[in-house]
C-alpha positions in Angstrom: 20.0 -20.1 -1.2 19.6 -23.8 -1.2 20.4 -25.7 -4.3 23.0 -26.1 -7.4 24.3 -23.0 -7.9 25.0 -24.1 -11.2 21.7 -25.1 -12.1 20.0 -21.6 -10.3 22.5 -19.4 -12.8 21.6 -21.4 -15.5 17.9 -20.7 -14.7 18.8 -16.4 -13.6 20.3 -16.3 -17.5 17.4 -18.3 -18.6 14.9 -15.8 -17.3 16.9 -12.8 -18.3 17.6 -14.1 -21.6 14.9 -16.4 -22.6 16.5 -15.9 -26.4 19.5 -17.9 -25.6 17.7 -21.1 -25.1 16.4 -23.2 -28.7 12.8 -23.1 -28.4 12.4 -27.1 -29.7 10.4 -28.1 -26.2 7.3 -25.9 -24.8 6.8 -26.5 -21.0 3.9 -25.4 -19.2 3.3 -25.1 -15.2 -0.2 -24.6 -13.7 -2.2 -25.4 -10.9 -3.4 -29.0 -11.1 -6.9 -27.9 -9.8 -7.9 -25.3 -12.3 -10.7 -23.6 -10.1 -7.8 -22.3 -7.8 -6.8 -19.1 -8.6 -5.2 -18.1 -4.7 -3.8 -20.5 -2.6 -5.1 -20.6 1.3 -2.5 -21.2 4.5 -2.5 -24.8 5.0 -3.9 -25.9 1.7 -2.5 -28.5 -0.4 -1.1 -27.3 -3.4 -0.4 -29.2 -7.0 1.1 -27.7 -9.2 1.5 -29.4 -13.1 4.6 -29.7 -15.6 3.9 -30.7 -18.9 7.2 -31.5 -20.3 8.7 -32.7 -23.7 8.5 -36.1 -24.8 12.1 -37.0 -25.0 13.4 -35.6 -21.6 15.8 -36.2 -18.5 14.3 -35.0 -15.5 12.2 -31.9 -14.9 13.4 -29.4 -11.6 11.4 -27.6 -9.8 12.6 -23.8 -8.9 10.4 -21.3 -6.7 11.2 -17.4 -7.2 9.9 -15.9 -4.2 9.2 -11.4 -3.8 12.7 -10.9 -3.1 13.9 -12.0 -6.2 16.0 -15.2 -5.1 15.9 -18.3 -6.4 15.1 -21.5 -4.2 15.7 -25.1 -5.7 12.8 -27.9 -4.5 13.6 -31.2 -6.1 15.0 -32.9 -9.1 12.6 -35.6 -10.4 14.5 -37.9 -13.2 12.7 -40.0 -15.9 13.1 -43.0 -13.4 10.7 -41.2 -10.6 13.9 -41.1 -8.9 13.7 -37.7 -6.4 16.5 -35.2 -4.9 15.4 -32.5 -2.6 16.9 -29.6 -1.2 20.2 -30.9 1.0 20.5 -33.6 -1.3 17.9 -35.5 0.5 15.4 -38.5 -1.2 12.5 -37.2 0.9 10.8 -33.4 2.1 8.2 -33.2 4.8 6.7 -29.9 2.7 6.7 -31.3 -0.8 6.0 -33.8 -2.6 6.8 -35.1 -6.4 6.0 -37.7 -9.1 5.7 -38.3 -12.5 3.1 -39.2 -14.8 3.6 -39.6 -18.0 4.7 -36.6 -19.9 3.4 -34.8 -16.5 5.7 -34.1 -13.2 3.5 -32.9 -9.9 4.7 -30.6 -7.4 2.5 -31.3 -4.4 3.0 -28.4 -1.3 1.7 -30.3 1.5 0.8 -27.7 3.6 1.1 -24.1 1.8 2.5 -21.2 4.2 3.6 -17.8 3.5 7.8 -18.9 3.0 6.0 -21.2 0.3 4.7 -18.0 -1.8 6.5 -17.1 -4.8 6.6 -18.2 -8.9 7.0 -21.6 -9.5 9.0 -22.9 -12.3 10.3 -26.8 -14.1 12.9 -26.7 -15.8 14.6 -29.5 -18.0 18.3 -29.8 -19.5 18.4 -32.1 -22.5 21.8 -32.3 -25.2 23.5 -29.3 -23.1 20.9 -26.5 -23.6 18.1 -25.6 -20.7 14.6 -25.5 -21.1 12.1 -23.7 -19.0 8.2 -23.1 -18.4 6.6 -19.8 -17.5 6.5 -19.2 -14.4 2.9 -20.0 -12.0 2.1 -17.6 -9.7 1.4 -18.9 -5.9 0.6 -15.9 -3.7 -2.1 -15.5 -1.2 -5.1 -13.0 -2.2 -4.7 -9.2 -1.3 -6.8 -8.1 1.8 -8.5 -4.7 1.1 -9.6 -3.3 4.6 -13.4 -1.2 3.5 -13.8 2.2 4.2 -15.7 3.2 7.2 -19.6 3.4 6.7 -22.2 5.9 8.4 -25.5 4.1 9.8 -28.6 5.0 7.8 -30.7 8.3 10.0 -27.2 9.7 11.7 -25.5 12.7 10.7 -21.6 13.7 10.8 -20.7 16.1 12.5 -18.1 18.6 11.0 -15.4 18.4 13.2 -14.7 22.2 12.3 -17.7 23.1 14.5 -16.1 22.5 17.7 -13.4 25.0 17.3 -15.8 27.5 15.4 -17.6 28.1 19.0 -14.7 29.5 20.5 -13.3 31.6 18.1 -16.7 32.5 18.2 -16.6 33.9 21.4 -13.1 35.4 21.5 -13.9 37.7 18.3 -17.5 38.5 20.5 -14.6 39.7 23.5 -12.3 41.5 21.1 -15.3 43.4 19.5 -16.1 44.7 22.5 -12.7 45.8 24.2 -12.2 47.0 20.8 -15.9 48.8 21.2 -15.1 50.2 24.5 -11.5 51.2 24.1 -12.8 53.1 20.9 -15.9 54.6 21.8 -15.3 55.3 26.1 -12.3 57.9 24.4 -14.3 59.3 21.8 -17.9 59.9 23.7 -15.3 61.9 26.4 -13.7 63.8 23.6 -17.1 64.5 22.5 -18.5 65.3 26.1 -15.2 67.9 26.5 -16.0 69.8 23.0 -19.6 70.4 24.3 -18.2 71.9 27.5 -15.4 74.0 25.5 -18.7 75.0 22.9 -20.8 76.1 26.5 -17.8 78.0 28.0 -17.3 79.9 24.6 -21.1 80.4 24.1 -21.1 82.2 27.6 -17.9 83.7 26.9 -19.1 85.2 23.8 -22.3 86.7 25.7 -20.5 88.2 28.1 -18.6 90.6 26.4 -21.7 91.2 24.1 -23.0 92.6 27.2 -20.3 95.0 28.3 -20.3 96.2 24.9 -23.2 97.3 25.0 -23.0 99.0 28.4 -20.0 100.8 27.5 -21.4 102.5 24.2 -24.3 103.7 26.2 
């Protein structure tokens, strides 16, 4: 994490504990162009401090998704400018002051570059910060698939309907033949046993007869 580590605590017990701070200035961050509401990849970005009237220099902080803290630059009341590595100049940002107003300009904003943007100002030993602005591309939403006007869908249950289909239309009939092949035999045998006992039972009818004549 690039910066004073100093002045990043400072701003991780400000943000935690905004009660600790007097609340004698009010600082504000926005976008400088108030019809942006997203930022696109490779736009220029302003963003706007309005700070107090009596200050020392405003700082510019970025909290990015992860939840660490990046320092950008330290503007003081002179214009004069410190950037990250203690350098006077950034090829991704720029800064200046206008009055009561300090602009953050993102030169060309990428997705490293998303996060909440803050200024902060220390005056007579107590730390002062703005809400934080939101800078984060717009959420995609991918649509849900559409049918064509005329067209049907097809259950997808059909296809596996047909041959379940045709197995129960196999079992039913082993089941059929296995069933009724045994019992149209067991039939077939109890109409031969009834004949054989019909003529049986005629038979000795007859020598009954014979013998009581």
């Amino acid at each position: 994490m690039a910066g004073s580590p100093a002045l990043l605590l400072l701003l991780a017990l400000g943000l935690c504990c905004p009660g600790i701070w007097g609340q004698r200035y009010k600082m504000t961050v926005k976008f400088r162009d108030s019809s942006i509401t997203h930022p696109r990849v490779g736009q220029r970005l302003e963003l706007e401090c309005l700070a107090a009237k009596e200050d020392s220099g405003v700082f510019w902080v970025r909290l990015d998704k992860g939840g660490t803290l990046h320092f950008i630059v330290f503007i003081s009341s002179l214009s004069r400018t410190t950037f990250e590595g203690n350098e006077k100049t950034s090829t991704r940002f720029e800064v200046t002051k206008d009055s009561k107003f300090y602009r953050l300009v993102v030169k060309s904003f990428m997705p490293q570059d998303e996060g909440n943007y803050f200024c902060l100002m220390n005056s007579n030993q107590a730390l002062y910060f703005s809400p934080g602005q939101p800078a984060f591309f717009p959420v995609t939403t991918t649509p849900a698939p559409t049918t064509q006007l005329g067209t049907t869908e097809k259950d997808p249950c059909l296809k596996t309907l047909v041959p379940e289909t045709s197995k129960e239309k196999e079992l039913n009939f082993f089941c059929s033949f296995f069933i009724w092949v045994p019992l149209a035999g067991a039939c077939l045998l109890l109409l031969i046993a009834l004949a054989v006992t019909i003529v049986l039972c005629q038979q000795t009818r007859r020598r009954r007869c014979r013998c009581k004549r």
